[in-house]
Backbone as CSV, one residue per row, in Angstrom:
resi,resn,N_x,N_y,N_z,CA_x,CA_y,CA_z,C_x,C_y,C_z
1,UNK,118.826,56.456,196.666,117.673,56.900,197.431,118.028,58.241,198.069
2,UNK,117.487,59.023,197.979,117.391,60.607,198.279,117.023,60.355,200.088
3,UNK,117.732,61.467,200.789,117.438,61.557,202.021,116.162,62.062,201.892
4,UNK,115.173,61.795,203.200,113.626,62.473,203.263,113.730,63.647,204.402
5,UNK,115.267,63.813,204.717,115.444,64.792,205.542,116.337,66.206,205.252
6,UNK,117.441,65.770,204.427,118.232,66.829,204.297,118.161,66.896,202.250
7,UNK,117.184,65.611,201.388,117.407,65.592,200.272,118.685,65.057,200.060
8,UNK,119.586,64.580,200.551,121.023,64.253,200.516,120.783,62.696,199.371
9,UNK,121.899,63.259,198.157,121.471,61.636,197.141,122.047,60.524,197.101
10,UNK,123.334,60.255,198.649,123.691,59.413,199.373,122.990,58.661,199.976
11,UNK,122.458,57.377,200.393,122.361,56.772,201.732,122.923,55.425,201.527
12,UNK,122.928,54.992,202.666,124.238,53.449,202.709,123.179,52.564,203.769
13,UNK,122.174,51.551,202.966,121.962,50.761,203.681,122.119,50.425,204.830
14,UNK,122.109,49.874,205.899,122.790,49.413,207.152,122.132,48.178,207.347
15,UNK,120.938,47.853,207.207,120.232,46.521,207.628,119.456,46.354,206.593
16,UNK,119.160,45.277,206.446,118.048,44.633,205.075,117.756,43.547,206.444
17,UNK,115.842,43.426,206.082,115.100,41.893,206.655,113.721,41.694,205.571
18,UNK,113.454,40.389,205.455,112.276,40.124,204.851,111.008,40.881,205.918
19,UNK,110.132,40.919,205.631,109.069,41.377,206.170,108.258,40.710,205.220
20,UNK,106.229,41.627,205.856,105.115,40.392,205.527,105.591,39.730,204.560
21,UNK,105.720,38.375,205.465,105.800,37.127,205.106,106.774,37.044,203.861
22,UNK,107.663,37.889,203.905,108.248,37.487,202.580,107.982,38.330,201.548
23,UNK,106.954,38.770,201.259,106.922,39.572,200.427,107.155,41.306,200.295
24,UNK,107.885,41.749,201.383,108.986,42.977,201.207,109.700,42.869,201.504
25,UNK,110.923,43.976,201.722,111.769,43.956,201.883,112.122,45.185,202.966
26,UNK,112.363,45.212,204.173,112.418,46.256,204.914,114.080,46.884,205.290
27,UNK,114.428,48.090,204.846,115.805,48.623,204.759,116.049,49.593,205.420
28,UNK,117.153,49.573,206.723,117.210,49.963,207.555,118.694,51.407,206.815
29,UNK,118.091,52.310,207.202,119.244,53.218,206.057,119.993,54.429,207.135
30,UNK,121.285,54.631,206.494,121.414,56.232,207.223,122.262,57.268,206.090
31,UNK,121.881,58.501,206.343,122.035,59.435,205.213,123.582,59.683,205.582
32,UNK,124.293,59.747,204.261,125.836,59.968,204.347,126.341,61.454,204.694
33,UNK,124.779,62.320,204.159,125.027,63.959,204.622,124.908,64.465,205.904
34,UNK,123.600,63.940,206.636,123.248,64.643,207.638,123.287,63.441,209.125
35,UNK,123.588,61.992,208.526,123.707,60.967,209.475,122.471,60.568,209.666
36,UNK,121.554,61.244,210.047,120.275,60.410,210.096,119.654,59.672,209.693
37,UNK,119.150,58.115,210.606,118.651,57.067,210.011,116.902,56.960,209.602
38,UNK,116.537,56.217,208.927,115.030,56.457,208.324,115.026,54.588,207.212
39,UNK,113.795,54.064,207.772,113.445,52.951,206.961,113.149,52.957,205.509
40,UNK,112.753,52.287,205.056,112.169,52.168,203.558,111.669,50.572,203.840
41,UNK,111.050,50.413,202.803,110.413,49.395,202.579,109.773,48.679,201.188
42,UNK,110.681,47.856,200.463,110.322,47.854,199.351,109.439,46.366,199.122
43,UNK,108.366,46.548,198.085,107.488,45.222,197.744,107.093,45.066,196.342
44,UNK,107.194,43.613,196.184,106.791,43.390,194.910,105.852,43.978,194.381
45,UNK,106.101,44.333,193.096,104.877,44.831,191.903,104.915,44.225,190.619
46,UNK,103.693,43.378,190.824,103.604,42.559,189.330,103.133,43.056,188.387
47,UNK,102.459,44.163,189.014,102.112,44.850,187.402,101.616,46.473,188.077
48,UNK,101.746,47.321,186.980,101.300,48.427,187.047,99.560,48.784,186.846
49,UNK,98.739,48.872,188.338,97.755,49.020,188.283,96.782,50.454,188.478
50,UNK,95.872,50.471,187.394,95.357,51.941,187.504,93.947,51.763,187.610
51,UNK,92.961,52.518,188.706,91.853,52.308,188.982,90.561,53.117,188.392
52,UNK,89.435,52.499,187.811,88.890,53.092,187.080,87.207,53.773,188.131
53,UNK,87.596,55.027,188.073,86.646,55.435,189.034,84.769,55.521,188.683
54,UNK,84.207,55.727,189.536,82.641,55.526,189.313,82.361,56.730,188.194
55,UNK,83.060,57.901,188.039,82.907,59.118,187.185,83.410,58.714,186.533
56,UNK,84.100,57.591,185.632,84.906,57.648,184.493,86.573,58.021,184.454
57,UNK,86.722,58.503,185.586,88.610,59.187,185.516,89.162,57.903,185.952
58,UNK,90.146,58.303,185.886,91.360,56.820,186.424,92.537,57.487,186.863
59,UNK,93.079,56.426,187.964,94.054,57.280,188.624,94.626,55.929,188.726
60,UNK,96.056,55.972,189.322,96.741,54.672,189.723,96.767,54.440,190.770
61,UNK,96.699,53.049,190.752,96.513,52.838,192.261,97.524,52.886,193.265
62,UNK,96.593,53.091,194.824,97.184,53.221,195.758,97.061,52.564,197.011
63,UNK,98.254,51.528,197.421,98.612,50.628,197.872,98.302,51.400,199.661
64,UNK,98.734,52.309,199.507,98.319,52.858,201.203,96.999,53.693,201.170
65,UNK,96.415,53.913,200.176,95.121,54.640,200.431,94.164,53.017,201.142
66,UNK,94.334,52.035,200.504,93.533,50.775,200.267,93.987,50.711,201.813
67,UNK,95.315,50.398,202.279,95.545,49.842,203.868,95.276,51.060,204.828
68,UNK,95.013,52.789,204.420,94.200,53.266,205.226,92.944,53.441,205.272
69,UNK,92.009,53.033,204.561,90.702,52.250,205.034,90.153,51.083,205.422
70,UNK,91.412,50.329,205.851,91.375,49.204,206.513,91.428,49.241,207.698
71,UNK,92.681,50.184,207.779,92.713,50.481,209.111,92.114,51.169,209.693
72,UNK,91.179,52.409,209.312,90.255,52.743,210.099,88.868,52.158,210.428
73,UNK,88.609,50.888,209.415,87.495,49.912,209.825,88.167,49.071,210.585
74,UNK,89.351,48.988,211.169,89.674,47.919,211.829,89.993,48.943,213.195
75,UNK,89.777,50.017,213.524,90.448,50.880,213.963,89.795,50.630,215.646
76,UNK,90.467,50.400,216.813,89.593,49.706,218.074,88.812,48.452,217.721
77,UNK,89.447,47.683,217.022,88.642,46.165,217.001,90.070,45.377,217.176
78,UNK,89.905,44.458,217.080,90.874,43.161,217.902,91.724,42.034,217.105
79,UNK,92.160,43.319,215.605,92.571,42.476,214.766,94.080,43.153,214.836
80,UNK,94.970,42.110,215.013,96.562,42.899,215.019,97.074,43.666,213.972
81,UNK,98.092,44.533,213.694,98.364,45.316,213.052,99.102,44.742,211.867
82,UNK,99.690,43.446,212.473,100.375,42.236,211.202,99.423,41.899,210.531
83,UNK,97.979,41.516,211.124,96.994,40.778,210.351,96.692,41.935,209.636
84,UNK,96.450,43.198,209.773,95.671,43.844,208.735,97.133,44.293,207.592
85,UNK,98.045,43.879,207.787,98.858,44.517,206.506,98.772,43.016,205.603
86,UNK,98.940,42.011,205.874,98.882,40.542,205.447,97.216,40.871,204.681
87,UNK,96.695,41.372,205.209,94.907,41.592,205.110,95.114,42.423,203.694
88,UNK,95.930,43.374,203.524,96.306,44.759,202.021,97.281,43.647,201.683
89,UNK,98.373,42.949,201.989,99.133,42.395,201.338,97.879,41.537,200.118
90,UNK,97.522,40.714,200.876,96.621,39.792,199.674,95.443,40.331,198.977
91,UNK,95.061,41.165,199.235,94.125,42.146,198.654,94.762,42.641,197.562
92,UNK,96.216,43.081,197.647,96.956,43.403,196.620,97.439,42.529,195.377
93,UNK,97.213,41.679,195.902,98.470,40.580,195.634,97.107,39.657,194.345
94,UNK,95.760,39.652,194.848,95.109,39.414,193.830,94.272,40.440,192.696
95,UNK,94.548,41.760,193.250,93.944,42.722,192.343,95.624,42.193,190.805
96,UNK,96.982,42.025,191.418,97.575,41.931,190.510,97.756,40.561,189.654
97,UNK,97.151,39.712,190.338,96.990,38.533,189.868,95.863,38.244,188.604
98,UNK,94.795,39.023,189.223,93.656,39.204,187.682,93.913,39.389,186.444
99,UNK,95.587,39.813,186.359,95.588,39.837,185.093,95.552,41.083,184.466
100,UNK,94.580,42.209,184.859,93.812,43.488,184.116,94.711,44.189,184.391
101,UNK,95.089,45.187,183.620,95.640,46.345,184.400,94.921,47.282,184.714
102,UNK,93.463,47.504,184.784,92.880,48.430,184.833,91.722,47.721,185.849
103,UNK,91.702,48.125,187.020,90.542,48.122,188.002,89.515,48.431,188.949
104,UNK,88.377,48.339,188.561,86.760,49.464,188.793,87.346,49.902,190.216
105,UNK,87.096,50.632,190.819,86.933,51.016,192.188,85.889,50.208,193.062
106,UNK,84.730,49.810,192.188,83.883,49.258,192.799,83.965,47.665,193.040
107,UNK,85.180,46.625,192.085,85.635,45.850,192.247,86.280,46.019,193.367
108,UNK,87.328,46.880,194.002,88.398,47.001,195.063,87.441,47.289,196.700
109,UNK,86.586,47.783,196.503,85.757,47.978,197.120,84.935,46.752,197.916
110,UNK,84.364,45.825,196.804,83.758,44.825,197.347,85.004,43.462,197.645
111,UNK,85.977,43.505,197.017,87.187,42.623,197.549,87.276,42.944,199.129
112,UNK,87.771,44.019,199.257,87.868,44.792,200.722,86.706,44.375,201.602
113,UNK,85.469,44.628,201.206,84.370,44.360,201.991,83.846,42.734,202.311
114,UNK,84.418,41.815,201.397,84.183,40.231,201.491,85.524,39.962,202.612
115,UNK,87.039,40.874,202.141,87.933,40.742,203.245,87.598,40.557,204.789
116,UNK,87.345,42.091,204.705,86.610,42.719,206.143,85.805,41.782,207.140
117,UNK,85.031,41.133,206.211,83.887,40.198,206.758,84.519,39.042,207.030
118,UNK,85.699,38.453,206.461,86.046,37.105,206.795,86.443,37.598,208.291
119,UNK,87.357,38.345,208.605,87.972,39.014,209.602,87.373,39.786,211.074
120,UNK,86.241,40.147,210.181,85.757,41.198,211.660,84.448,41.262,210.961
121,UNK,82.782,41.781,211.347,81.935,42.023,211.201,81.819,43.597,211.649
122,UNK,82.060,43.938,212.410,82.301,45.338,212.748,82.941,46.119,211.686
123,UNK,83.937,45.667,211.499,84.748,46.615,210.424,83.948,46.365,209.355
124,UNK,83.407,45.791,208.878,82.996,44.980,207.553,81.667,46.077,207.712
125,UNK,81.043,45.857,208.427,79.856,47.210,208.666,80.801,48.639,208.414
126,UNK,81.621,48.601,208.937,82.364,50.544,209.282,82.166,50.615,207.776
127,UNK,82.916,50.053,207.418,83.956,49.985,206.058,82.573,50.301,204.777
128,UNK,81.875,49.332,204.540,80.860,49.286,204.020,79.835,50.319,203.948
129,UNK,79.739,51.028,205.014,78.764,52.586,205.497,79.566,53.294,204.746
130,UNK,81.335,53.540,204.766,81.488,54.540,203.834,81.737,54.155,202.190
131,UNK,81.938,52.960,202.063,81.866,52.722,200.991,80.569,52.901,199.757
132,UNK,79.394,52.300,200.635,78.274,52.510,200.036,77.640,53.755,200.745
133,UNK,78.169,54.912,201.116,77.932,55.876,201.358,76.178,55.867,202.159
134,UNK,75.852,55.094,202.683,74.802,55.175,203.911,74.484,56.377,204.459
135,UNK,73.229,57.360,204.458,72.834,57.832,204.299,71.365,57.913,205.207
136,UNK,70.647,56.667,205.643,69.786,56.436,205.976,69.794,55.103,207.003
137,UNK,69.168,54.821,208.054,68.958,54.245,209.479,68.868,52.685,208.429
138,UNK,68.172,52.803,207.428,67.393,51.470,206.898,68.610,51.063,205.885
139,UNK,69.547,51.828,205.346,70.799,51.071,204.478,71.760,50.452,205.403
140,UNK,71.971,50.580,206.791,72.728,49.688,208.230,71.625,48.370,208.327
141,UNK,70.090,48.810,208.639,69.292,47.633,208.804,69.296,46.574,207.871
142,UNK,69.345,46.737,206.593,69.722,45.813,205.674,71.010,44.843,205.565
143,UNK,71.919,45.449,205.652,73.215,44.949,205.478,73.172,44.275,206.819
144,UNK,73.143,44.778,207.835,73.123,43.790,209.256,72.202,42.263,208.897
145,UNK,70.731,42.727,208.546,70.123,41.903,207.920,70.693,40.794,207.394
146,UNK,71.510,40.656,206.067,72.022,40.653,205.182,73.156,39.550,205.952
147,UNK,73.955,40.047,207.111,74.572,39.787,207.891,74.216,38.625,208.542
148,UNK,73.153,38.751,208.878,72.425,37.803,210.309,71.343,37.642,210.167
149,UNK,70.771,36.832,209.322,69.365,37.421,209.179,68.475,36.760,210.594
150,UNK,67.897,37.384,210.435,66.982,37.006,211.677,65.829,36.522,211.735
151,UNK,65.226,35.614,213.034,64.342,34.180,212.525,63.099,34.868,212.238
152,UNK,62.219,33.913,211.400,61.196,34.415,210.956,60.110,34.362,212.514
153,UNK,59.331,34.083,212.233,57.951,34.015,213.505,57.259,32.782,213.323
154,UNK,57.645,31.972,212.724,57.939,30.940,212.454,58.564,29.781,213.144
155,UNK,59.573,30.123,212.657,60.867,29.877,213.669,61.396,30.136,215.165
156,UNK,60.204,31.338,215.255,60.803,31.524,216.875,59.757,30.842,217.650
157,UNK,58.482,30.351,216.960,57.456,29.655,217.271,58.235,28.187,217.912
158,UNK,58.777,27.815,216.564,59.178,26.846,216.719,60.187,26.275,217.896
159,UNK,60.930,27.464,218.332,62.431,27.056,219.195,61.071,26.986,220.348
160,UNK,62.058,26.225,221.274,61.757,25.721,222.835,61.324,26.951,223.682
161,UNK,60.573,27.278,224.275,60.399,28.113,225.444,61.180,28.696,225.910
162,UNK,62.108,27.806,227.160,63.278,28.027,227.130,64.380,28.763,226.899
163,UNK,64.791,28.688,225.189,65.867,29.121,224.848,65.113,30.273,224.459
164,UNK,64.178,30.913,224.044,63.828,32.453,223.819,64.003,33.428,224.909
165,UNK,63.539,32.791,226.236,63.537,33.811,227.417,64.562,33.896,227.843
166,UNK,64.889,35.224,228.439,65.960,35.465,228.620,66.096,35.181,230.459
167,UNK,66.616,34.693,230.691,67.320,33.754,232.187,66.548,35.244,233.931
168,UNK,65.995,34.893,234.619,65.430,35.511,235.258,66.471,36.761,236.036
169,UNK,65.828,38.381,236.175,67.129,38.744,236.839,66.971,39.176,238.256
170,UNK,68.117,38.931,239.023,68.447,38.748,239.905,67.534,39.927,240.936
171,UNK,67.280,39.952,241.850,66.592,40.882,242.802,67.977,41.907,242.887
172,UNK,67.590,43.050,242.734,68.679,43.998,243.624,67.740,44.650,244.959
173,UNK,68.714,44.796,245.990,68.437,44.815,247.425,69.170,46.077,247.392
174,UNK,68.419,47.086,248.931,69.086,48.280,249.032,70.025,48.328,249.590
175,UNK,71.338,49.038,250.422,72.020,48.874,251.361,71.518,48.681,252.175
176,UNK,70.086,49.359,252.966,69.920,48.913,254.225,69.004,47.913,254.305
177,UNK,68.571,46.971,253.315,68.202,45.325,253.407,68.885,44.911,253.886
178,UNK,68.394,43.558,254.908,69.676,42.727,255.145,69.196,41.046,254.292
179,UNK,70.358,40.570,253.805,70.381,39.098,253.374,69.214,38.061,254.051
């Protein structure tokens, strides 16, 4: 392994640990030229996968392009940083399981977006706006839709009194009211 600092084509391990769950390998290293230490991180690859884009080109795939649009749909929401690599771990882990070596973009896309949704609804919206490139107020209204749909008039006929209205609110008083 080549230093990422001085290019040096020495380095000497120092620590090895399993990481997600087992399936990497995280290697704690320091360069024999310049001393400086720097991780690596190695993970299974069951197969060599190349993605077939909406224009027809193909490129191979990429294991951190996929976990940085995860992370920016997950980006200020309340999902830990373990859960979203476990989240690309298995995302990965069945694009290589299919079998194909060759996979649509638009397959990886909607894997990601059924992900998203088990996980978070927020992200699952982020994620989805740039995926399906949204454009218009009414391609969010749908998918929320889609999301939640909401009761007919019918149905809201039907619920109790009660539970439609929303709970009475409170008087606000000025400072110089007294109790």
């Amino acid at each position: 392994m080549h230093c990422p600092f001085c290019g040096h084509e020495d380095t000497q391990v120092k620590d090895s640990r399993a990481c997600e769950d087992g399936t990497a390998i995280r290697r704690r290293r320091v360069c024999s030229g310049c001393q400086l230490r720097f991780t690596t991180i190695e993970r299974i690859q069951l197969r060599e996968l190349s993605v077939l884009k909406a224009d027809g080109r193909r490129a191979p795939f990429d294991r951190d392009k996929l976990a940085r649009s995860i992370r920016v749909a997950l980006r200020k929401r309340p999902v830990e940083e373990e859960q979203q690599e476990q989240l690309v771990t298995r995302l990965v882990r069945l694009l290589e399981a299919s079998g194909e070596t060759e996979v649509s973009s638009q397959r990886i896309g909607e894997l990601a977006m059924d992900a998203l949704r088990a996980v978070d609804d927020v992200a699952y919206v982020r994620f989805a706006s740039v995926y399906r490139d949204f454009r218009e107020v009414e391609a969010f209204s749908k998918i929320l839709a889609d999301m939640n749909p909401l009761p007919s008039a019918e149905e809201l006929l039907r619920t109790p009194k009660h539970a439609v209205q929303a709970p009475p609110a409170k008087e606000r008083r000025s400072k110089n009211e007294t109790p």
